[in-house]
C-alpha positions in Angstrom: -15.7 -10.8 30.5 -13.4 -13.8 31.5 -11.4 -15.0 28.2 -9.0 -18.1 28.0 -7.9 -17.6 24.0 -7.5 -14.7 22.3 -9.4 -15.3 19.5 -12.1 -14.8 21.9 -11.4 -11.3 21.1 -11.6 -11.2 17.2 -14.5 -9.8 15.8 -17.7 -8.2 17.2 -16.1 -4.5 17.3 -18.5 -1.4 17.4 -20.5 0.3 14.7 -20.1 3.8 14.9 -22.8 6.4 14.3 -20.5 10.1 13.1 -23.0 13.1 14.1 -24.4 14.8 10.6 -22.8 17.9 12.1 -19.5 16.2 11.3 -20.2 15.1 7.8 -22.7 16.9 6.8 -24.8 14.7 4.7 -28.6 15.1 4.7 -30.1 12.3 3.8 -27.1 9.7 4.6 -26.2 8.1 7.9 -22.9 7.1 8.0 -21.4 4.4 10.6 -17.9 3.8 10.8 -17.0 0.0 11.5 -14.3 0.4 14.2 -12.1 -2.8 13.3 -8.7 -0.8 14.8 -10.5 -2.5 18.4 -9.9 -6.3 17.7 -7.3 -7.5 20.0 -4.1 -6.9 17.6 -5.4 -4.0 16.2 -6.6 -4.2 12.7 -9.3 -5.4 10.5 -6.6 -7.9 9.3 -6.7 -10.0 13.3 -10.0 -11.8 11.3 -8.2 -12.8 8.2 -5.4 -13.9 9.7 -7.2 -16.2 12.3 -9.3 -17.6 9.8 -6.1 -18.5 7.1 -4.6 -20.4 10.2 -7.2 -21.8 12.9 -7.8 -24.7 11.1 -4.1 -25.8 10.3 -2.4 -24.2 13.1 -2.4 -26.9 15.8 -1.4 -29.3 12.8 1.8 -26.7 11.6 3.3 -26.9 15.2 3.3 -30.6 15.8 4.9 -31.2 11.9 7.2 -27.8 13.0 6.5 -25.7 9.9 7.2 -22.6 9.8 4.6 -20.2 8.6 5.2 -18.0 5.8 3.5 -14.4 4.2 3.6 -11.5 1.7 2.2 -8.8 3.7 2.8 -4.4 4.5 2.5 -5.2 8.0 -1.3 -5.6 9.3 -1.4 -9.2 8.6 1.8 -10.1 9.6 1.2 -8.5 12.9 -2.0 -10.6 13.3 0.0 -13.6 12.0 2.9 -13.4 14.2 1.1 -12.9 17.2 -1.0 -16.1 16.6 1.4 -18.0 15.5 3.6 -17.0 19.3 0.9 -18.3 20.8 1.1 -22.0 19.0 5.3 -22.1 19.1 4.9 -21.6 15.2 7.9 -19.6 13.7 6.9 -16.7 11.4 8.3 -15.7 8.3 7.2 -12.8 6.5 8.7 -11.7 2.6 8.0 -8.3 1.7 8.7 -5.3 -0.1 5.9 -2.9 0.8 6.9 -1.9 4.5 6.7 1.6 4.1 6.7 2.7 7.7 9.3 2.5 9.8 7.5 1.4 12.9 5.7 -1.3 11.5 8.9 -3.1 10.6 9.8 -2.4 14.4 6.5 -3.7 16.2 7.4 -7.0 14.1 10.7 -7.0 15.2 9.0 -6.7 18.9 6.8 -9.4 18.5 9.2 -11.8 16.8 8.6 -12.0 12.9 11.5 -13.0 10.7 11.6 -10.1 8.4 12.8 -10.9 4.8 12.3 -6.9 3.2 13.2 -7.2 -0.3 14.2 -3.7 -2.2 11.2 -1.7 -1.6 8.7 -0.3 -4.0 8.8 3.4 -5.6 5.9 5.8 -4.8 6.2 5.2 -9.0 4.9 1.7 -9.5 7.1 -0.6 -11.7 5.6 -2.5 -13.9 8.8 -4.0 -14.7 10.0 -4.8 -11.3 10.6 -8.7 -10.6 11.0 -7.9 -7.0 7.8 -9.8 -6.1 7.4 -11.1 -2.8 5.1 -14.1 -3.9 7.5 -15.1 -6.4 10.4 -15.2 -3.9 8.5 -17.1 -1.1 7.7 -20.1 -4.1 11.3 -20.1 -4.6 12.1 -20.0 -1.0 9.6 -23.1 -0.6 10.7 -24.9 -3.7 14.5 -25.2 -1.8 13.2 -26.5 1.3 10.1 -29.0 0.7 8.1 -29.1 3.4 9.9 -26.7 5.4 6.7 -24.2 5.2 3.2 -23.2 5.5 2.0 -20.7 3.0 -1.3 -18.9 4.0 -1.4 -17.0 0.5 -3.3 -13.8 1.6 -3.9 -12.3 -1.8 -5.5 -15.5 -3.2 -6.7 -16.9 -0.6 -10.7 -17.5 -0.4 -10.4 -18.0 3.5 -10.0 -14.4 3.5 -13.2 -13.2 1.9 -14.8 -16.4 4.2 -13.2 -14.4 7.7 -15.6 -11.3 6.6 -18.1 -12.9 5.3 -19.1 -14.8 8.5 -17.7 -11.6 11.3 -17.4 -8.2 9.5 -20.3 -8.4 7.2 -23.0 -10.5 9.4 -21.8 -7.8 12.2 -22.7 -5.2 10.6 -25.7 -6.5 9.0 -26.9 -7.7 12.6 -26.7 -3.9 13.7 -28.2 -2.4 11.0 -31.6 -2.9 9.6 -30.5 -2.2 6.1 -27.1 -0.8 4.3 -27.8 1.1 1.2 -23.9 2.0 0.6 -20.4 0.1 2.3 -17.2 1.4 1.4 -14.1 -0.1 2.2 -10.2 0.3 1.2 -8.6 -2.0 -1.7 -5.7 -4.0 -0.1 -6.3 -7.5 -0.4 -10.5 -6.9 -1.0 -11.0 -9.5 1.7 -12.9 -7.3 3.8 -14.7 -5.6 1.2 -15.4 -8.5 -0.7 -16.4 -10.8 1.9 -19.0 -8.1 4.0 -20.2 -6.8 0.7 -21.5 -10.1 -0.3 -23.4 -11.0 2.2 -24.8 -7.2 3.0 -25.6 -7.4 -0.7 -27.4 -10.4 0.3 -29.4 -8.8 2.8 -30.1 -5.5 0.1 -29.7 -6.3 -3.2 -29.8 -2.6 -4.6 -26.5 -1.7 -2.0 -23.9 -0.1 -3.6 -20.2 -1.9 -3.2 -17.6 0.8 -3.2 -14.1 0.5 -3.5 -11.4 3.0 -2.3 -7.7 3.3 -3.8 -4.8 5.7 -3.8 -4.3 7.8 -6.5 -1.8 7.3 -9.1 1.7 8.2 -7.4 0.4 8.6 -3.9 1.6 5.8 -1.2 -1.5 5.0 1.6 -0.6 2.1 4.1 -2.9 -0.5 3.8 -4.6 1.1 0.4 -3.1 0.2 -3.3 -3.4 2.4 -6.2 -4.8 1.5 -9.2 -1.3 0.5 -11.1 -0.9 -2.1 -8.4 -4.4 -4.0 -8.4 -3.4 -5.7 -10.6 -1.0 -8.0 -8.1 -4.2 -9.0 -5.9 -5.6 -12.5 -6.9 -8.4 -11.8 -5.2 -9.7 -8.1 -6.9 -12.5 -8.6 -8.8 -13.7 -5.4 -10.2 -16.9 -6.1 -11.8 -18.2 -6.8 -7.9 -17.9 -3.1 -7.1 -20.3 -0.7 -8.0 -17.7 2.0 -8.3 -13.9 3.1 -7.0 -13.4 6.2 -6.1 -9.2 7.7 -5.5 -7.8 9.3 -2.6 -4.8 11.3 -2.2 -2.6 11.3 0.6 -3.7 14.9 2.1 -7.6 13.7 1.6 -7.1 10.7 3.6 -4.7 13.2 6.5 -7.4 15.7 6.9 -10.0 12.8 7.4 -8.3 10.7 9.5 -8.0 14.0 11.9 -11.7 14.1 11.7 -12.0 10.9 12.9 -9.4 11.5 15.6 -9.9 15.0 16.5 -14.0 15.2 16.1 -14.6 11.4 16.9 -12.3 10.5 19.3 -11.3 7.4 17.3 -7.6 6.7 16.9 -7.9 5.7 13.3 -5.0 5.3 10.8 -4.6 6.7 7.4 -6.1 4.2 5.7 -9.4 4.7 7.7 -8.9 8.2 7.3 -8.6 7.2 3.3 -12.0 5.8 3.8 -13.8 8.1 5.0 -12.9 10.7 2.9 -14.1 8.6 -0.3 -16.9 8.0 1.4 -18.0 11.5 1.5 -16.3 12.3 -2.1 -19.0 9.9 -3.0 -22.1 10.1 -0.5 -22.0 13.8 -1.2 -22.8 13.5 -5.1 -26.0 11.8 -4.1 -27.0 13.0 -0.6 -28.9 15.5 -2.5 -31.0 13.3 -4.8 -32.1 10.9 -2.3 -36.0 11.1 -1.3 -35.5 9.6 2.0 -32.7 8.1 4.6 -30.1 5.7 4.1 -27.5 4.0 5.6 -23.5 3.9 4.4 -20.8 2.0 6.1 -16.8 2.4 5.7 -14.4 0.6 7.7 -11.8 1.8 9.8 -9.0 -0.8 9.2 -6.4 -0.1 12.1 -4.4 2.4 14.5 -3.3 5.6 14.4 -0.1 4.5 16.4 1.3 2.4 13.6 2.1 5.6 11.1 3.6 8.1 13.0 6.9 8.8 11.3 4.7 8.5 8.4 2.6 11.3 9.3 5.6 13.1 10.6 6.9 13.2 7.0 3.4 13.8 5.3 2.1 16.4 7.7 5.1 17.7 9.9 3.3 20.7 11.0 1.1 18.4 13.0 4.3 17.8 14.8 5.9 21.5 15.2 8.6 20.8 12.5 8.8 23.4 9.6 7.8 22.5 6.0 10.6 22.4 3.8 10.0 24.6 1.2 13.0 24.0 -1.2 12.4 20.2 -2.0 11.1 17.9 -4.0 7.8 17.6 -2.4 7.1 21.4 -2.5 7.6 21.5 -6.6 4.6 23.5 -7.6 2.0 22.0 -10.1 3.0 24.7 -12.4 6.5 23.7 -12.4 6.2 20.1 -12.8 3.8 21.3 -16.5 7.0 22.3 -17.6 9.5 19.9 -16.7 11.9 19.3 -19.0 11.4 15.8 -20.7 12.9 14.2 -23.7 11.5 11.7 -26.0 13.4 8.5 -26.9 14.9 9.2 -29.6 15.8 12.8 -27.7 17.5 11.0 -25.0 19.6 8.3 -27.7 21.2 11.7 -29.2 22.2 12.9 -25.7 23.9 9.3 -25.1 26.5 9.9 -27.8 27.3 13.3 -26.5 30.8 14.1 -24.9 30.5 13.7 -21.9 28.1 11.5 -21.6 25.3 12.6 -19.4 24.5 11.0 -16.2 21.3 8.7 -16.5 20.1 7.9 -12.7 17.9 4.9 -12.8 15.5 5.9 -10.2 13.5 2.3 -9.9 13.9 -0.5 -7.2 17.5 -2.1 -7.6 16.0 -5.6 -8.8 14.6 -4.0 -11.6 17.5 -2.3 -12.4 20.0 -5.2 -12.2 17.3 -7.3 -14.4 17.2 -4.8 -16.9 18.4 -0.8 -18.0 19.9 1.7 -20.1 23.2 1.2 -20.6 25.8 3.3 -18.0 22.7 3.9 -16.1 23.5 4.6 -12.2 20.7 3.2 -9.7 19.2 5.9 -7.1 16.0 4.7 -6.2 13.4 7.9 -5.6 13.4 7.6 -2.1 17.0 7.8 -1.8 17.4 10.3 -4.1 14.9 12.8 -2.3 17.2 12.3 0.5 20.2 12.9 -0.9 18.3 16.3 -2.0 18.0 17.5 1.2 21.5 18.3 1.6 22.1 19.8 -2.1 23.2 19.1 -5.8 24.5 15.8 -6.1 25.8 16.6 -9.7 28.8 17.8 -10.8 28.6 21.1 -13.0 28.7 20.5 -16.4 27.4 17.2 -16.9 23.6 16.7 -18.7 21.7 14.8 -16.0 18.1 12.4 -17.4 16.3 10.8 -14.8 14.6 7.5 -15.4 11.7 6.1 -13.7 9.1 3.5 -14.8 6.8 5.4 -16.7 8.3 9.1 -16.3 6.0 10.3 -14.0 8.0 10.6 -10.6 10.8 11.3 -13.1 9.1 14.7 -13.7 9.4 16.1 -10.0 13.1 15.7 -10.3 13.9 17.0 -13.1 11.5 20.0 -12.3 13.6 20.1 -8.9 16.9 20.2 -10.3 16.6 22.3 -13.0 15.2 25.2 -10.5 19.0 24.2 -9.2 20.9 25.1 -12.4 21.4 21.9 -13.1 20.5 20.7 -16.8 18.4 17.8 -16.8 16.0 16.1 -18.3 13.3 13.0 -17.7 12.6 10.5 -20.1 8.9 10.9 -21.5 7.4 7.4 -20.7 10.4 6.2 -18.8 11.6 2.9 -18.7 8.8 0.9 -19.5 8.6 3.1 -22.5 12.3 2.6 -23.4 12.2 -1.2 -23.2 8.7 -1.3 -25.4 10.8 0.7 -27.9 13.1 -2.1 -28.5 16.0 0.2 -27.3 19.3 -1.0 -25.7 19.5 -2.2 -22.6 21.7 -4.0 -20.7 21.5 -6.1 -16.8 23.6 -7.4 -14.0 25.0 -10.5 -13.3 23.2 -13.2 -11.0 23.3 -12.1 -7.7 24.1 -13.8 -4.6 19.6 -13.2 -3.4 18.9 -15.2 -6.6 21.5 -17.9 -6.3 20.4 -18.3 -2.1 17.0 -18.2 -3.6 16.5 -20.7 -6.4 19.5 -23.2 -4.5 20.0 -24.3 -1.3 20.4 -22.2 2.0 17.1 -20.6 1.7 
């Protein structure tokens, strides 16, 4: 097959029939849409030709540069057709999770603005917001760029209305169920309306992380709420995945398949069977669910090194703050808020360690607080008590969940310690004290000139 343009390549990937001996279902045939084989590698190659075919040609001869808010998919897909047109590429973003996505757009070219990154704890209070920054960094140079606006973007939804969706639909007779990861809901959105078209009893389904648990590519259900595009009413249900869900099925599909899917396909799958398997059994006679395997294995390694480093030969930790039992983190120590305001006027003061992103914490915190983001602070961990004996420690994250794992942690350490119950967001609701930074330089760049 002879191509001249790449977008030649976009679109028309396989439909996958998985053997009943590998998941078991009955009555169900389930087909996974292998979007990891467009030409840059994830179901996001669609979206981001559609946001810029049409304007494109027109960016490069007014010498825009192109600008997104994206965890890496699209802004591979982006930056790639944007190399091809002489377009510069400018991506804002504090969801890069993965250290090798950050690199393969450092390969191809992207200018990487990474904000403070978010907590496996979402922050509702966190004004580090990527959309917000990229309005600011427009407002200070008019005209200087072209915003494709992923998240509220219709074009999106458009991309898999006309190529995932009719694709599917053209191999397929009828779909009776199509399930699909919540990122943007571009793909889910756009094929589900137009397979719903084709079968108006199909069931939309949605799939999310669960609360606390970080899946490239996936959101949780704290974090929907960011996406201009989620509409919840158009799914028929949405169903959570946890991190070692979404491992073991993404080593089906690797191991059992022979498809080099990513977590977030592997995230997919396994909600699809958490919910095909509730009503395999009731079903008179055979139907047809789809899920959608968004990109590559490749992308996630250190990742999956960290999640699952058995798969890799390393040992598993056992003395951290990922192995604190369930039974442990029942009876972490927490204090209420009034708790915590007595411990502030002891002498010596206790340490209060801020564990949110550092914009948050500049904009707003306890007083005397100390910021150690999570991530950090499990790091630190590794290589012992950061605390000096003596001293009353009370951790502080957004809503005083993550909170709990340390606190469970450190007290098994001899330290005496304490999170907040309801953590920050609870605090600040409460009216209590806070205090914040001065301006720093990132605002001043931001909302002025040099941006």
């Amino acid at each position: 097959m002879l191509v001249r343009h790449v977008s030649e390549l976009i679109g028309n990937t396989p439909l996958f029939e998985i053997s009943p001996e590998i998941h078991g279902l009955k009555n169900i045939n389930l087909y996974a849409k292998l979007e990891l084989l467009n030409p840059f590698g994830s179901v996001k190659d669609k979206s981001a030709w559609q946001v810029l075919k049409d304007d494109i040609e027109q960016v490069a001869k007014e010498g825009k540069t192109v600008i997104e808010s994206s965890s890496g998919n699209m802004a591979k897909a982006m930056q790639l057709i944007c190399s091809i047109y002489n377009v510069p590429f400018k991506i804002v973003t504090n969801r890069i999770k993965v250290r090798e996505v950050k690199q393969i757009l450092q390969l191809l070219g992207a200018e990487v603005d990474e904000l403070p990154g978010l907590s496996e704890c979402p922050d509702p209070t966190d004004p580090n917001d990527p959309v917000t920054f990229i309005e600011q960094i427009m407002s200070a140079s008019p005209g200087k760029y072209f915003h494709t606006s992923q998240y509220t973007n219709e074009k999106n939804i458009k991309a898999h209305y006309e190529s995932t969706g009719r694709e599917i639909a053209e191999d397929l007779n009828r779909v009776d169920f199509f399930i699909g990861g919540l990122g943007t809901t571009g793909s889910t959105r756009g094929a589900g309306s137009i397979l719903k078209e084709k079968n108006p009893q199909m069931k939309n389904v949605g799939v999310i992380a669960s609360k606390g648990h970080l899946l490239p590519g996936i959101r949780n259900v704290d974090e929907m709420y960011e996406v201009g595009l989620f509409r919840k009413d158009f799914y028929d249900d949405i169903v959570e995945v946890n991190i070692d869900e979404s491992m073991d099925a993404m080593l089906t599909l690797i191991r059992k398949c022979g498809i080099l899917a990513g977590p977030t396909g592997g995230g997919s799958l396994a909600a699809a069977l958490k919910y095909l398997q509730k009503i395999d059994s009731t079903l008179t006679s055979k139907q047809n669910a789809v899920f959608i395997v968004c990109d590559r294995v490749e992308w996630y390694l250190s990742y999956l090194q960290k999640c699952r480093p058995e798969i890799f030969g390393l040992s598993v930790k056992q003395d951290s703050v990922k192995a604190v039992p369930a039974q442990d983190l029942e009876t972490a120590p927490e204090v209420t808020l009034e708790q915590a305001e007595t411990w502030l006027t002891q002498n010596p003061r206790p340490f209060i360690v801020d564990m949110r992103g550092s914009l948050a914490f500049k904009a707003s915190r306890i007083p005397g607080s100390i910021n150690i983001p999570a991530d950090n602070l499990e790091d630190i961990s590794d290589m012992g008590v950061p605390f000096a004996n003596g001293h009353k420690v009370l951790f502080v994250c957004p809503t005083g969940d993550q909170s709990k794992r340390y606190a469970a942690y450190f007290a098994k350490q001899g330290v005496e310690c304490a999170s907040l119950k309801g953590g920050f967001v609870a605090w600040r609701d409460a009216n209590k004290n806070t205090e914040r930074s001065a301006i720093t330089r990132r605002s001043k760049v931001l909302t002025g000139s040099g941006a």
